[in-house]
N, C-alpha and C positions, 0 to 999 in steps of 0.2 A: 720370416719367409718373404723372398722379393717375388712379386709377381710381374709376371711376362708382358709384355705386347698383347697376345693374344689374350691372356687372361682378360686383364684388362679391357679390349673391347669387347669379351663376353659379358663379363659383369655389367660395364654400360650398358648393352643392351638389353642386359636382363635387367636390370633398375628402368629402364624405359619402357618395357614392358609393366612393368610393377606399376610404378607411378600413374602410366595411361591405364591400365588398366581400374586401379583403385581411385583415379579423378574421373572418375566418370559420372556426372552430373544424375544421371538418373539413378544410378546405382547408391550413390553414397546422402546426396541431395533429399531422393523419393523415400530410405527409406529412416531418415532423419538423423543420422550420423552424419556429425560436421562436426570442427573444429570448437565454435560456437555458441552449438547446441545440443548438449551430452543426451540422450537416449532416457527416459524415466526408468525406473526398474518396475518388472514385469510384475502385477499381484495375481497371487495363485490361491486358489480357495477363498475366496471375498464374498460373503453371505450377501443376497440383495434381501430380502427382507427383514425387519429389525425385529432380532429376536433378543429372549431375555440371553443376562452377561452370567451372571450368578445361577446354580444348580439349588433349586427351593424343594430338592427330597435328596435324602440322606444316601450319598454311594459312595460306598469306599472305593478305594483302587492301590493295587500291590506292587510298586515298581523293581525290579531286580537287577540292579547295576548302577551305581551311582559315580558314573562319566559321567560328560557332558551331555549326551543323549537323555539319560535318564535323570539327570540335574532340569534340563529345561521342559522335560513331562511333569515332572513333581513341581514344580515352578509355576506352569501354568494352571495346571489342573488345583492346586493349593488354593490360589487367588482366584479361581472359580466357586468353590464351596466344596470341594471332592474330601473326602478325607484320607489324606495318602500315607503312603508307610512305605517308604523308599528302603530298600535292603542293600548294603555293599559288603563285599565280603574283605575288603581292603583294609587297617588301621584307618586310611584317610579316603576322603572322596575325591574324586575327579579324576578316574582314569588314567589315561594317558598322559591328561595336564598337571595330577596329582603334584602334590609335594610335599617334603617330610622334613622333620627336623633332624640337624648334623652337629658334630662336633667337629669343629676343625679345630686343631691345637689347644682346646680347652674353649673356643670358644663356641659361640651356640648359632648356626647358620640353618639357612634352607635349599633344600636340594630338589631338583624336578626332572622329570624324564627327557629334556631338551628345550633349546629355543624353540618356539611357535610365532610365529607373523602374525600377524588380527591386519586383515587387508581389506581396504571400504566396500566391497562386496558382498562382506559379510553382513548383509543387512539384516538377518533374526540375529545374529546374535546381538548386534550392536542394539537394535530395539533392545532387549533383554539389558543391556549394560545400560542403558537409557534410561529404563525404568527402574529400575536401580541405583539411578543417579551415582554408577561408578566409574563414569568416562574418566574422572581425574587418575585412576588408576593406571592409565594407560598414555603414553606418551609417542609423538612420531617420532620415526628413524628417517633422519636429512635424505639419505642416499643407500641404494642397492647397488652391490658390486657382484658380478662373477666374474672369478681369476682364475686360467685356464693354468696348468702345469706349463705347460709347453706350444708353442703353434699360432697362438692368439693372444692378442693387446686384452686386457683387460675388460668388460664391459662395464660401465658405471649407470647405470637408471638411478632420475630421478623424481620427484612426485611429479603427476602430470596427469590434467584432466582429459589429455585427447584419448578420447576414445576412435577403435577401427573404424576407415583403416589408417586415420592421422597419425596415430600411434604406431605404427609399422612405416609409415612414410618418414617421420621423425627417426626411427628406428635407422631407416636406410642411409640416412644422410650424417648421423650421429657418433657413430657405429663405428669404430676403429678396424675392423674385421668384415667391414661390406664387401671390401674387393674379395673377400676370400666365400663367401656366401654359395657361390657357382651357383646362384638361381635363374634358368633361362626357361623363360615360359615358351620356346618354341621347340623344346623338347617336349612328347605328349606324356614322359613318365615325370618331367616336374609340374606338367600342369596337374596331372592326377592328386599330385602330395598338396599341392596349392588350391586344388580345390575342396579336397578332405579338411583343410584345417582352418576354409575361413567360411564352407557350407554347410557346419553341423546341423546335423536333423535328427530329436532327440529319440523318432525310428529307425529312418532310413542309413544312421550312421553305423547303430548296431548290427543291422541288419546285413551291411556290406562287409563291417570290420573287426566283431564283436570273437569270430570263429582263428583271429589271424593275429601272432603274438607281432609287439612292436618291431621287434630286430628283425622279424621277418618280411614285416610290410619295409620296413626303411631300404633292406637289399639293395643295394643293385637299382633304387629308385630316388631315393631322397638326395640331394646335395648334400659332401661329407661338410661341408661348411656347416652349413645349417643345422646337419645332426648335433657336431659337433659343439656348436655354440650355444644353442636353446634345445635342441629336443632331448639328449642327454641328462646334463644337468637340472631341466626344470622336470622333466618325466620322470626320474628319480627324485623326485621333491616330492612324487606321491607316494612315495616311500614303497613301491615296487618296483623291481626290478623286472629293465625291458625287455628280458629276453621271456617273462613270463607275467606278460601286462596283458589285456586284450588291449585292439589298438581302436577299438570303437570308444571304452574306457577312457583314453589317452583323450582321443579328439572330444570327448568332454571334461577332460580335465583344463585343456589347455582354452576350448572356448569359456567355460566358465572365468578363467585367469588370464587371458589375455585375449582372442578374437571376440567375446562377448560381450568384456565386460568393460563399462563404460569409465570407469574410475581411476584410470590409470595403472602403472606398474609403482603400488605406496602401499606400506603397513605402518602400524604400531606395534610398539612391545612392552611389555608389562613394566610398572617402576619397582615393582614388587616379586616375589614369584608369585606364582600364576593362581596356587592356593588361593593366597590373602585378596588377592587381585581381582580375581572369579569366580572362583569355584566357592569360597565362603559367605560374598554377599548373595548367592544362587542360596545355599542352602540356609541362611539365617531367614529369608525369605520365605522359603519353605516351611521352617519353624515357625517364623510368625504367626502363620497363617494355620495353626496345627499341625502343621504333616508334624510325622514321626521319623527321623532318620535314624537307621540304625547302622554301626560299620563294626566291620571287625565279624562278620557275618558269614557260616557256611550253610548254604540251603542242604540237605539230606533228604527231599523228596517233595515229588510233586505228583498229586493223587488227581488223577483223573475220574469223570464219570460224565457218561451219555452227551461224549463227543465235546466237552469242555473241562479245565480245569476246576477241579470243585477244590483244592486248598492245596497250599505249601507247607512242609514243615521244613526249619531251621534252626540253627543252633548258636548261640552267642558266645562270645569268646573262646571258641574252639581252637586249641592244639595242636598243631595245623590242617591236614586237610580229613576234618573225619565222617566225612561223605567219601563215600566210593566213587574212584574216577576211575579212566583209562590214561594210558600214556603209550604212545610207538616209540619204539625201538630207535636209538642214534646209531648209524656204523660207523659215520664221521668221528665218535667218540672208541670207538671199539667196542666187544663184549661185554653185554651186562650194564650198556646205560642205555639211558629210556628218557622220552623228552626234550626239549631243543629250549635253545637263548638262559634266560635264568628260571628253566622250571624243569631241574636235568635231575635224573635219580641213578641209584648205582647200588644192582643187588650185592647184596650180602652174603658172606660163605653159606654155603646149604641153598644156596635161592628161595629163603621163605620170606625171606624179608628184605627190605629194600631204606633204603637211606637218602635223603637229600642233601642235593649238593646245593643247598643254599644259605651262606652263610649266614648266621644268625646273628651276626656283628651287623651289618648294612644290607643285607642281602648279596652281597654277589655270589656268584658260581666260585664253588673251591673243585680242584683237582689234584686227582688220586696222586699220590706222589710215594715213592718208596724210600719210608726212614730209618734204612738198614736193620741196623739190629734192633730196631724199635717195631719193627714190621711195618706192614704198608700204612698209609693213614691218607691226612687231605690237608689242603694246604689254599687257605684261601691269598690270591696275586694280589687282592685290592689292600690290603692292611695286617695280613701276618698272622692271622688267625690259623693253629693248628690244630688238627681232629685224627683220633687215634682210626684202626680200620673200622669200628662200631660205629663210628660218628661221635667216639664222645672228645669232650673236652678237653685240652691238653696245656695250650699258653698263648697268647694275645689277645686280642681287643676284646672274643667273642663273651660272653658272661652263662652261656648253655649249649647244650650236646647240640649235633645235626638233630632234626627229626626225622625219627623211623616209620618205616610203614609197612604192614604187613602185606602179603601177595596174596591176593583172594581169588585169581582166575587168570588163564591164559588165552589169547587168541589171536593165534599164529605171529604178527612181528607186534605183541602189544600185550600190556600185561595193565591187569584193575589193584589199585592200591587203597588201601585205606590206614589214616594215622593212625597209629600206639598214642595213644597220652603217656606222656612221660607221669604220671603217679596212677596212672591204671583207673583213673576213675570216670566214670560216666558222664557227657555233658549235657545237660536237659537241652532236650527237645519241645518247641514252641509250636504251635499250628496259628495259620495265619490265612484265613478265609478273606474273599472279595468279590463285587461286583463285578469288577474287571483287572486282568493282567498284563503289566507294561514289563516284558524282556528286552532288555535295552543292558546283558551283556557283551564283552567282545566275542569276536568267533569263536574262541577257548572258550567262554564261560558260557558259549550257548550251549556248545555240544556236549559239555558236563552237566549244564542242566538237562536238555532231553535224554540223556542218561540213566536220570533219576527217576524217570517218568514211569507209575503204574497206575494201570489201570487201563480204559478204552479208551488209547491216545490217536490223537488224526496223525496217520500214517501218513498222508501227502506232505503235511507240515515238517512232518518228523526227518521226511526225506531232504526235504529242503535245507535244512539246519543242517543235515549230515554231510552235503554238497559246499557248505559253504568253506573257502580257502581261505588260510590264513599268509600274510607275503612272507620274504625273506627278514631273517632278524634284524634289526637297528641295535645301533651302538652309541654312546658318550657318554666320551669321557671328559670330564671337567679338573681344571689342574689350580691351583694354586703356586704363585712362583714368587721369590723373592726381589722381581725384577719389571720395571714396565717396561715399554717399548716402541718404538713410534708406527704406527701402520697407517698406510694413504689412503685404504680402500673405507669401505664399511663397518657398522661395528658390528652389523651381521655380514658375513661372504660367503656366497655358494662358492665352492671350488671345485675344479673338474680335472680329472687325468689323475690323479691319486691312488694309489692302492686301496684305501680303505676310506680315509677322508672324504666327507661331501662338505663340508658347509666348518664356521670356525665363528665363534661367537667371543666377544668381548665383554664378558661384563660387567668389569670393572667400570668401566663407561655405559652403561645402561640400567642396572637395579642400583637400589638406593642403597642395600646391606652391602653390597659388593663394590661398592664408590667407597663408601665408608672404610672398609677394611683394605681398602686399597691404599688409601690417603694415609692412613695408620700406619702401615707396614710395608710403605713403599713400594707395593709390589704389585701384580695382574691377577687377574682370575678369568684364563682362558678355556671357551670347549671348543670338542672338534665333535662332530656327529657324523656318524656313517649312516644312510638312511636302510640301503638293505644291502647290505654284505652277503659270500657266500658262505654258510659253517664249512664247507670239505677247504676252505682258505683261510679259514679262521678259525678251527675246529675248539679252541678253549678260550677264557678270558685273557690268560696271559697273552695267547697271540692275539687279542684283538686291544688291550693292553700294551704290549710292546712295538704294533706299529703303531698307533694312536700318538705314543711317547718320541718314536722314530720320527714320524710326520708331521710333529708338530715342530721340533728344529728345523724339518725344510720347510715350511712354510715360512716362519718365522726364526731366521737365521739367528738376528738379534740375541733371540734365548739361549743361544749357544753356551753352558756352561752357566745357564740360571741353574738356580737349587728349587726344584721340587717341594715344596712343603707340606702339600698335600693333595689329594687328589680321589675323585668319587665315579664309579662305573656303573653305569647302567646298560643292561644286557637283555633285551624282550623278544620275544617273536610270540606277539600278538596285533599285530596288525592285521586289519585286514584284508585280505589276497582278492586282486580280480582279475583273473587266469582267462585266457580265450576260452570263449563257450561257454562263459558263468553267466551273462546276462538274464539270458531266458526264462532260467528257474531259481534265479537269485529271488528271495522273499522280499514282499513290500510290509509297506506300512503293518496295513489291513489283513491280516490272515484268514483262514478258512477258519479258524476255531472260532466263535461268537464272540467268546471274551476274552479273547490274547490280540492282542495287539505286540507290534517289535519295533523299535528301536536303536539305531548306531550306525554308526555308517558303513555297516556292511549291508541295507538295505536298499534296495532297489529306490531309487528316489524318482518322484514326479516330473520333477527341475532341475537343471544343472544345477550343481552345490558340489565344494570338495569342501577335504580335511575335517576342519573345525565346526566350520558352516553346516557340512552336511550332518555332523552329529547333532550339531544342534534344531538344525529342520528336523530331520528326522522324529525329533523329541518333541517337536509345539506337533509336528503332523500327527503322529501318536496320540498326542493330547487333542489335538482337533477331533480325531476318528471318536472318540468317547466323547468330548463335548458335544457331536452334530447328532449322536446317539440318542442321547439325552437333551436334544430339541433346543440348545443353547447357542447363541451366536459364536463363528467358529474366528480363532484370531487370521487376521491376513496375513498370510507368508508372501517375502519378497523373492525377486531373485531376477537376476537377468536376462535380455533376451533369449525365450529357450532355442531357437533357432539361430544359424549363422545370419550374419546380413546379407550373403549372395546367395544362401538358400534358397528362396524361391528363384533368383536370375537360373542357378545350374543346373536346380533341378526341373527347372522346363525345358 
């Protein structure tokens, strides 16, 4: 793109605006942002009296969800005296960051639900990894790239301690695509965008923006430069999609990661996967200390009385899911399937019974396919596993039938399932009383637990949890190839203008197992990750599958006519959604019920915090609410300035 004469003296001028505006001695000098001298991070809940560290009477506490949210409750409250009993209803623990064992060609790998960034910001967590003494786990990445399809030179970030607004100044001057930016702050609809994203106020921002989806505040207001280049790309980094973000949401997302925070634009990433990495020195921890972790867990009820939870029951090694759920109705799938991402069901002739479509080889989604004279059946895209119309068995990878599930209730686009055990037999039931309850699962697994709920349960909570959104699906796919290949950028890259594509990770140059078998077998081990895709564009794995495989030739021409060896898909919609107008009665920490507390980051949080961070405040604040309870000193949470740095200038 050659830009004009005039462009050009726009852009100057609007960079002359920028600059004068952002060097202004009282503003950047007064309120100690400079080049310098970086800003301290803000402490939130810091006890002034010195109370006892340790819990010297006997309280149990029951955590349900064993992510990171619910890893760093159990974590702290363990190494306080609590006695905990952390529940996951997963084979393995940690969530979203989870990871499991694979078979690639025979040999024995790990696989995890995507790259993650660990960004200095993230100060609980890194405390937690601190104390833990497993900072070696984790190694920096030299350089952050985003590489546009079309329109834009490349961006390259590197680590850099200036913090706002030196860091947006560097930015201006840097920047291959400044000319193209069209920021003129003597238009009053870009001063409005320029003062929403460098004056968060972690009120007054909701209160203006919280009601108004992002695409619709950017209209017709934002420079397409600007959208184009960072509000796109890094706003779907929060893995919702902006056409159903709130955009109060946004402007804490972005001041938390870039107007707030003082640490530059730098992560690390794991030399391990994230399992080994994190998520096991978290819970061998836990164990030390007594707690009890258990996985492989489905709760079956939660007994209420006289406005608190009086016990849990649950079941171990359960069959799959034989707690009674609900599930809505897919039309993106057509008639008779129910469910979204990899938790999709498909009745059965008679509609009594109902069948998952997840395959029992790796998990992915299989789809219904017609094997002519064979009659219909199901056919898993990730590795060839075939399933007769029942769900049972037929030929590849898989080693058992689909699991079935029988129909117990309808209402209206949704229908309640419960598993059949494949040998018909009973799985004991456990009861599990406590002084306190830490719900720290995802949105999905809240609304199944308040599901389960009898007895005299707090309706206002109840409603809350039923309110809460979950985003659009996320996708990656990880490939294996017989081939490496040279790339300029990152060995992480956000990428933008793609169909499906967000980001393309390398990790053959980054984990130590995936270096290893690289050096072995001459060859890559690339992913591509889609953060939230639409299903009515995507509607099966195959199609999110075959452009995945499509998109990764054009990014990486090179591979043209590399051989595939192998390749692993993950397919979720459990993230969680923050939709315009979710703010208000999105649930915090502290709930109305005495002994529930919640956990994850679909919580209302005190302080700016995303992603990871926020799962994990989340989890020490949880554990704070029951420490400060129990009269014990509470741990300091960090975080950055909660307000923008022009804040108080704009908003006088």
């Amino acid at each position: 793109m050659t830009p004009t004469s005039d462009s050009i003296l726009a852009s100057q001028v609007s960079r002359r605006n920028v600059l004068k505006l952002l060097g202004v001695g009282t503003v950047g000098t007064g309120l100690g942002y400079s080049r310098f001298k970086k800003p301290k991070p803000t402490v939130y809940g810091k006890d002034t009296l010195d109370l006892p560290f340790y819990a010297s009477e006997k309280k149990t506490v029951a955590i349900v969800g064993g992510g990171l949210a619910g890893l760093a409750a159990s974590y702290e409250l363990s190494r306080r005296g609590f006695e905990v009993t952390l529940l996951e209803k997963s084979p393995q623990l940690g969530g979203k960051i989870a990871s499991w064992d694979i078979k690639v060609n025979g040999e024995d790998m790990r696989m995890e639900h995507g790259f993650h960034g660990f960004f200095p910001q993230y100060y609980n967590l890194w405390s937690m990894v601190d104390e833990l003494e497993a900072k070696d786990n984790f190694a920096a990445l030299p350089t952050y790239a985003v590489v546009y399809k079309e329109d834009y030179g490349p961006e390259i970030f590197k680590p850099s301690s200036s913090a706002f607004p030196w860091n947006i100044v560097d930015l201006a001057f840097s920047s291959p695509n400044s000319l193209n930016w069209g920021l003129n702050l003597v238009k009053p609809e870009h001063w409005e965008v320029f003062k929403e994203i460098t004056a968060f106020h972690p009120q007054r921002s909701y209160e203006r923006l919280d009601n108004i989806a992002v695409t619709d505040w950017v209209h017709g207001e934002i420079p397409k430069g600007l959208y184009d280049l960072y509000f796109l790309p890094f706003g779907k980094s929060s893995l919702n999609s902006p056409d159903v973000l709130s955009t109060g949401e946004l402007m804490q997302f972005f001041h938390f990661y870039f107007f707030g925070n003082p640490e530059g634009l730098a992560f690390r990433g794991t030399r391990m996967d994230m399992g080994r990495s994190l998520v096991d020195p978290v819970a061998n921890s836990v164990r030390e200390f007594n707690g009890q972790v258990i996985t492989d867990v489905t709760v079956t009820g939660i007994d209420w009385a006289d406005g608190e939870i009086a016990q849990l029951r649950y079941q171990e090694g359960a069959s799959g899911k034989t707690a009674p759920f609900w599930v809505e109705t897919n039309a993106s799938l057509g008639e008779g399937f129910y469910g979204a991402g990899d938790d999709v069901y498909a009745l059965l002739a008679g509609d009594a019974e109902a069948v998952s479509l997840t395959c029992t080889h790796q998990g992915c989604t299989v789809a219904k396919v017609d094997n002519g004279a064979d009659g219909d059946g199901f056919l898993c895209p990730c590795h060839g596993a075939v399933f007769g119309e029942g769900g049972d068995r037929q030929a590849g990878p898989a080693q058992r039938n689909l699991d079935r599930f029988e129909v117990l209730a309808r209402d209206g686009d949704r229908i309640q399932l419960a598993a059949i055990n494949a040998d018909g037999t009973a799985v004991a039931e456990s009861v599990l009383e406590a002084d306190y309850y830490v719900f720290a699962a995802d949105v999905v697994g809240m609304r199944n637990l308040f599901a389960l709920s009898e007895g005299d349960h707090h309706a206002e909570t109840l409603q809350q949890v039923s309110e809460l959104a979950t985003a659009d699906p996320f996708a990656v796919t990880r490939f294996w190839l017989d081939r490496d290949f040279d790339w300029e950028y990152s060995n992480f890259t956000s990428l933008s203008g793609y169909k499906l594509t967000d980001s393309i990770t390398l990790y053959h140059r980054i984990q130590d197992d995936y270096r290893d078998w690289a050096e072995r077998h001459g060859g890559s081990v690339v992913e591509l990750h889609s953060y939230c895709y639409k299903e009515k564009a995507f509607p099966t794995q195959k199609d999110v599958l075959d452009t995945f495989e499509s998109e990764l030739f054009e990014i990486v021409p090179e591979l043209k006519g590399a051989k595939i060896l192998h390749r692993e898909l993950v397919n979720q919609k459990n993230f969680s959604g923050f939709p315009p107008g979710s703010h208000p009665n999105r649930p915090e920490t502290a709930t109305a019920v005495p002994n529930l507390i919640f956990a994850g980051d679909w919580v209302k949080m005190p302080f700016p915090c995303g992603l990871m961070e926020r799962a994990v405040s989340s989890g020490l604040l949880a554990a704070n609410s029951i420490i400060e309870r129990e009269g014990l000193q509470r741990r300091p949470l960090l975080t950055v300035n909660p307000a923008g740095v022009l804040s108080p200038v704009l908003s006088a």
